[in-house]
PLY file of the C-alpha trace (Angstrom):
ply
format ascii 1.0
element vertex 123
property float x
property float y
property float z
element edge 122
property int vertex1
property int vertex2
end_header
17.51 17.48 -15.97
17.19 20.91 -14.70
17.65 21.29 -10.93
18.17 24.01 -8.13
19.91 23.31 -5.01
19.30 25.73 -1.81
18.60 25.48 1.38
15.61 25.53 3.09
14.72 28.16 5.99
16.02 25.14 8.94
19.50 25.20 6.80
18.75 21.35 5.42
19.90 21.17 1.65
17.14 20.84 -0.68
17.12 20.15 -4.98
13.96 21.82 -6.37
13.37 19.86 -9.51
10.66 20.02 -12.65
7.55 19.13 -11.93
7.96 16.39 -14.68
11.42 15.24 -14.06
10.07 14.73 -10.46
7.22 12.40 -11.91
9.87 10.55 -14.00
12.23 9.58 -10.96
8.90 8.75 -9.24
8.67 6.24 -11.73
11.65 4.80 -12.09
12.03 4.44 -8.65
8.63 2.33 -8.52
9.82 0.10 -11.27
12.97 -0.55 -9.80
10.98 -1.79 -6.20
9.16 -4.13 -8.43
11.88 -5.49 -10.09
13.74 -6.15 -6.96
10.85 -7.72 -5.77
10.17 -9.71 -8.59
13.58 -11.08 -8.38
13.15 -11.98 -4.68
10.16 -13.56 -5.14
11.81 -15.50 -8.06
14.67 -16.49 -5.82
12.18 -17.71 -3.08
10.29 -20.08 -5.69
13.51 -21.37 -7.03
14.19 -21.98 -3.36
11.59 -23.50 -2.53
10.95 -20.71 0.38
7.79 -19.21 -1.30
4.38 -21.07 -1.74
2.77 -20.76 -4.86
-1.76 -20.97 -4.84
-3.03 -22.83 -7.63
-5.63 -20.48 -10.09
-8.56 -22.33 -7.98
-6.78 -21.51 -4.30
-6.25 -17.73 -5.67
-9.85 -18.19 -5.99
-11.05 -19.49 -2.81
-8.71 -16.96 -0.93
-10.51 -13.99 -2.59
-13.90 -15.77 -1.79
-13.38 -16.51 1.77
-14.51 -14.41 4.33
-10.92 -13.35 5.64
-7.32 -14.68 4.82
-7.18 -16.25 7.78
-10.37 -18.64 7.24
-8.92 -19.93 3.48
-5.27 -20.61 5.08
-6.29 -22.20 8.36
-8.44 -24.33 6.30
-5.70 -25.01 3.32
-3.62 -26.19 6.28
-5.95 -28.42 7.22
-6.13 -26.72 10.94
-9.44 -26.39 12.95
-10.10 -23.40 15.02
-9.27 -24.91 18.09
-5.96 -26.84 16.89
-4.86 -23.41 15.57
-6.15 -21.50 18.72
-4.23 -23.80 20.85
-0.33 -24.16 18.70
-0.57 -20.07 18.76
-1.37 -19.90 22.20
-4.60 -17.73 21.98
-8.64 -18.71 23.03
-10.33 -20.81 20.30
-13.22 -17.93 20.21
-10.66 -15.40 20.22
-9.68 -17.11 16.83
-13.04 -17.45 15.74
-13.72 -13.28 16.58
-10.59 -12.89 14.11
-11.29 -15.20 11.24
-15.06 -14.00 10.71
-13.44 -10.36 11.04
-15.33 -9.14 14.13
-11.98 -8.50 15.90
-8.82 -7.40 13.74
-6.32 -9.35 16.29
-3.21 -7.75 17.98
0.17 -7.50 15.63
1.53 -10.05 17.97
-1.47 -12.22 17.82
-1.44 -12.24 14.14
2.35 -12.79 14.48
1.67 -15.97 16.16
-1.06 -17.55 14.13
0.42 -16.60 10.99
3.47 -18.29 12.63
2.00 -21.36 12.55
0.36 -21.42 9.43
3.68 -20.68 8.11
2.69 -17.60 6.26
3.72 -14.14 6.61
1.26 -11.68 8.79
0.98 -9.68 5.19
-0.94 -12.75 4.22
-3.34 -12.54 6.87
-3.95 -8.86 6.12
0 1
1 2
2 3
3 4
4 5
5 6
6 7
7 8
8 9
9 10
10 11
11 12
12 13
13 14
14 15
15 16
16 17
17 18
18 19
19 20
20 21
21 22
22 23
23 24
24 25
25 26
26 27
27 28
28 29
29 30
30 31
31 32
32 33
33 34
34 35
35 36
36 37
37 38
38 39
39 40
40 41
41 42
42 43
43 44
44 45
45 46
46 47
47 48
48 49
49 50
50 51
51 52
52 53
53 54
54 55
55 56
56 57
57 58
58 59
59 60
60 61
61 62
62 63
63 64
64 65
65 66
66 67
67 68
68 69
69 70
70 71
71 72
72 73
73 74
74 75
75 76
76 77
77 78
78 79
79 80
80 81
81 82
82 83
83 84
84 85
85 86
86 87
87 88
88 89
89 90
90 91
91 92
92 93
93 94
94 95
95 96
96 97
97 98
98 99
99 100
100 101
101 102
102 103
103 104
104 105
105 106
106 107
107 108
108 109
109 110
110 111
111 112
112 113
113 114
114 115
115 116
116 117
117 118
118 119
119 120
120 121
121 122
């Protein structure tokens, strides 16, 4: 791979590389994030850490209105019962699971919480 190194005008080292070679590391380094997350992933199943949807939940999750209506309702959780364990206003819930309010980062942090979910699987 051809490469320059020089500094740039704040005195920082910098590598100028192809435009090509720079496309290829790119690349390589996206593959390598998804094999490391593969293999976390893996060692959550084998774990028994990560939950695994059925073909006909993967369904019903891209059907429902948000993430949070399929897995309050795959928990078997009403509004209020779910409102009340994470501490927030049933409607407050409600405003968030029919996606008329996108909910605080903490909020979500606390319903997702107790749905035992990450908050990436309520976005």
């Amino acid at each position: 791979m051809t490469h320059v190194r020089t500094k740039a005008p704040n005195g920082d080292g910098i590598v100028i590389v192809p435009e090509a070679d720079y496309d290829r590391m790119i690349e390589e380094l996206e593959d390598l994030r998804d094999s490391l997350s593969a293999r976390r992933v893996l060692r959550e199943i084998e774990s028994g850490e990560e939950e695994m949807l059925t073909s006909a939940e993967a369904d019903e999750l891209l059907a429902a209105k948000t993430p949070l209506a399929f897995w309050r309702k795959k928990r078997d959780l009403t509004q209020a019962a779910l409102a009340d364990a994470a501490g927030i206003s049933q409607a407050f819930l409600s405003e968030i699971e029919s996606g008329q309010k996108p909910g605080t980062a903490a909020t979500l942090k606390k319903i997702a919480d107790v749905l035992r979910i990450t908050v990436d699987d309520l976005i």
